[in-house]
C-alpha positions, 0 to 999 in steps of 0.5 A: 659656297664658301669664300675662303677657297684660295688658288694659286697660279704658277707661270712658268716663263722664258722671262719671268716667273709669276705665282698669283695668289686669289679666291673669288668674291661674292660676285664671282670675280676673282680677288687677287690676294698676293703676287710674286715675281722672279726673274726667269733664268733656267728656262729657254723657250718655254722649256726647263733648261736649268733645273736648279735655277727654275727651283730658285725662281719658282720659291722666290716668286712663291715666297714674295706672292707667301709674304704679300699675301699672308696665306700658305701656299701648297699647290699650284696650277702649272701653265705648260708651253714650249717649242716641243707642243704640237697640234694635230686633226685626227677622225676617228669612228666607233662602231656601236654594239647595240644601235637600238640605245641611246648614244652615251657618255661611255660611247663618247669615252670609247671614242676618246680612248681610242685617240689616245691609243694613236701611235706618237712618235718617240718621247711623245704624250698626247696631252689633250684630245678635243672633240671638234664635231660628231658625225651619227650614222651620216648626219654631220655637224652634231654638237652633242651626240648624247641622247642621239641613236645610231649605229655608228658614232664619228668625230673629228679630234683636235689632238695636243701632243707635247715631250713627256720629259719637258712635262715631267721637268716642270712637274720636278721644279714644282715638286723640288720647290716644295709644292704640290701640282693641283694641275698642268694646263696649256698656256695658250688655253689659260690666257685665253680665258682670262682675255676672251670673252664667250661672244668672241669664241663663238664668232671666231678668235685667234689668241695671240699670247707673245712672251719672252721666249715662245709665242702661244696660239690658239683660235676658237670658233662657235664656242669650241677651240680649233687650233693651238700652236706655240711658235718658238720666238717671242720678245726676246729675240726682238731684245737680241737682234738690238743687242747685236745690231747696237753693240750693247749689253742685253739690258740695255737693249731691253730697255731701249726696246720698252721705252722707244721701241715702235714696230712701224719704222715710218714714223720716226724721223731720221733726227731722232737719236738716244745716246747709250752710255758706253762700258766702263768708260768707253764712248756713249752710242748714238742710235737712232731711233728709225734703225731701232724702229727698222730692227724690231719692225724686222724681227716683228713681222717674222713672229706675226707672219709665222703666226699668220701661217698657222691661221691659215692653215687652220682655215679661217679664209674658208667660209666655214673657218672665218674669224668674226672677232679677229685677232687678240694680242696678249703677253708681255710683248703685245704691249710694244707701240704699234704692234696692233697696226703691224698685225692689222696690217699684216693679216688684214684682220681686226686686233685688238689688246687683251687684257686680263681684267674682265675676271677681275675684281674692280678693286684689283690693282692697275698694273694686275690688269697688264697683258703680261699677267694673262696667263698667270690670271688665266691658270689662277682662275683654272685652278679656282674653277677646278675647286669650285666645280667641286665633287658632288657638281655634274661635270659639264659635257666638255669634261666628260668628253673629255674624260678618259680611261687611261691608255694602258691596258688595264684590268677589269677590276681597274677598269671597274674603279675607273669608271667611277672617276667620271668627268675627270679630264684626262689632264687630271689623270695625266697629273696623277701619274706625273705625281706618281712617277716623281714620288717614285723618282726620289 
């Protein structure tokens, strides 16, 4: 295998924007070659909000990551999050012509397909569609159909849907900046691979990404992923609340947040007080440290309970659902003191801090291994697998369920050339299109 194959990461955030440049070693950890960083100043919960100011981010990370590095930088994989992506269940059965052959891969894809022919509602695009279990004839609980006879095939689908324009928005800052999409992957689904591990995806996970603007979920369970969501409120509205509560500048209350910040109110004394200098000479604030403990506890609770909400509507107090490995945090925002206890507190399941250093090479630098790194390791190591699976490598089962013909109606001599993109996902595809479309927009 040759060692030279280089990826980059792109984290497109409500806070910040982070290219991460790397390549894999000879131990198959990845070597993180160079890392840019800007701040984020045209997007607004996880959506592109101001197109000409995302384009500056983006080149300015790209270009420190460029420097740092040495290496050019063309493409890039996109992680996608925001307000606008929402999750659904979906069972879906086709009935086959012929039950005396074996169930295959094309069966498979013409069950996916129809998913993807589901009715959306306006504005909207199905961007994942995850098969759960199968179902042949009336025997459930089948992990993999392939191989299997029967006469009719069944399955329960995981369906990620999000706004078309927010994905081309982003697929435009990136294209504007000067660099290729290599691919767009859902955020939550980055930073869970590079925080879990398998063990805890078989025994039952629920990721808890909180960033600055949004605040990304998504629960694994014997191995497959069940559920995502993303929740629009992340540290920011934490940094807000304290700004208007204190009367302060948005800086100063970000700070305030980081260096004293606790979100269990209990342990500060009533005596413990930080002084804010004033504006311009006007009179410093005294704060103490139990009302900021009390603002951010507050606003806290909201996020993990809004979260709570979403596991449980997942299932996980059914016997079938429960979640062995508990709850791990990750994200910039998973870094305020006592967040952990709050969680555990809250929902009564074990947490932990995730952090992006089980892929790491050992030499890596302290502050890469930061939970705010998650996703931007999570999208590096995306991109890397993606070339290391390379053409000539069999996709694995979950892509070629994943894979599917394009929902349009095509005729058979498209059909005829589709069926050689075997094992594309659909993301792929939906990445072509996206590519195609801005080409033609300019």
């Amino acid at each position: 295998m040759e060692n030279n194959k280089l990826a980059v990461g792109l984290d497109i955030g409500t806070t910040k924007i982070v290219a991460m440049i790397g390549r894999k070693n000879e131990y198959d950890k990845i070597e993180v070659l160079g890392i840019g960083k800007a701040k984020s100043l045209g997007v607004k919960r996880g959506v592109v909000s101001n197109i000409t100011q995302t384009i500056q981010s983006i080149q300015q990370a790209v270009e420190e990551a460029e420097s740092v590095s040495g290496q050019k930088i063309e493409e890039v994989v996109v992680g996608i999050a925001g307000q606008h992506i929402r999750s659904l269940y979906h069972s879906d059965y086709i009935t086959r012509t012929n039950a005396d052959e074996v169930i295959d891969e094309n069966d498979i894809d013409n069950l996916v397909n129809q998913v993807h022919k589901l009715v959306m509602l306006p504005g909207e695009e199905i961007i994942h569609v995850l098969p759960q279990e199968f179902k042949v004839d009336s025997q459930a609980d089948i992990k993999e159909p392939i191989g299997m006879y029967g006469g009719r095939l069944e399955a329960n689908f995981h369906v990620v849907v999000g706004q078309v324009s927010s994905i081309r928005n982003i697929g435009r800052c990136v294209k504007s900046a000067g660099l290729d999409l290599a691919d767009i992957t859902l955020e939550p689904l980055a930073s869970a691979s590079a925080v879990l591990s398998q063990e805890e995806k078989e025994a039952g996970v629920a990721l808890i990404d909180i960033g600055g603007g949004t605040t990304d979920l998504a629960i694994f369970k014997d191995g497959i992923i069940r559920h995502t969501a993303v929740i629009p409120f992340g540290g920011n509205v934490i940094t807000n609340d304290i700004k208007e509560g204190c009367s302060i500048i948005e800086k100063q209350a970000e700070l305030l947040k980081i260096k004293f910040g606790s979100a269990w109110p209990g342990e500060n004394k009533e005596t413990e007080i930080v002084s804010i200098p004033g504006l311009r000479g006007r009179e410093p604030k005294e704060i103490t440290l139990k009302n900021l403990s009390y603002m951010i506890h507050v606003r806290v609770q909201e996020i993990i309970e809004h979260v709570y909400l979403e596991i449980k509507n997942y299932g996980h107090e059914t016997q079938k659902g429960k979640l062995i490995a508990g709850i791990v945090l990750t994200g910039g925002g998973s870094q305020l003191k006592h967040l952990r206890q709050l969680v555990e507190y809250i929902t009564g399941m074990d947490a932990r801090i995730g952090y992006p250093n089980e892929h790491l090479a050992g030499d890596s630098e302290d502050a890469l291994s930061s939970p705010s790194y998650a996703t931007a390791v999570g999208l590096l190591m995306e991109g890397l697998s993606k070339q290391s699976k390379g053409e000539e490598v069999v996709p694995t089962v979950e892509e070629e369920v994943s894979s599917t013909i394009e929902t349009s109606v095509e005729t058979p001599e498209v059909v005829q050339e589709k069926s050689k993109d075997k094992g594309k996902s659909f993301f792929e595809k939906f990445t072509a299109r996206l590519k195609d479309f801005l080409d033609n927009a300019e």
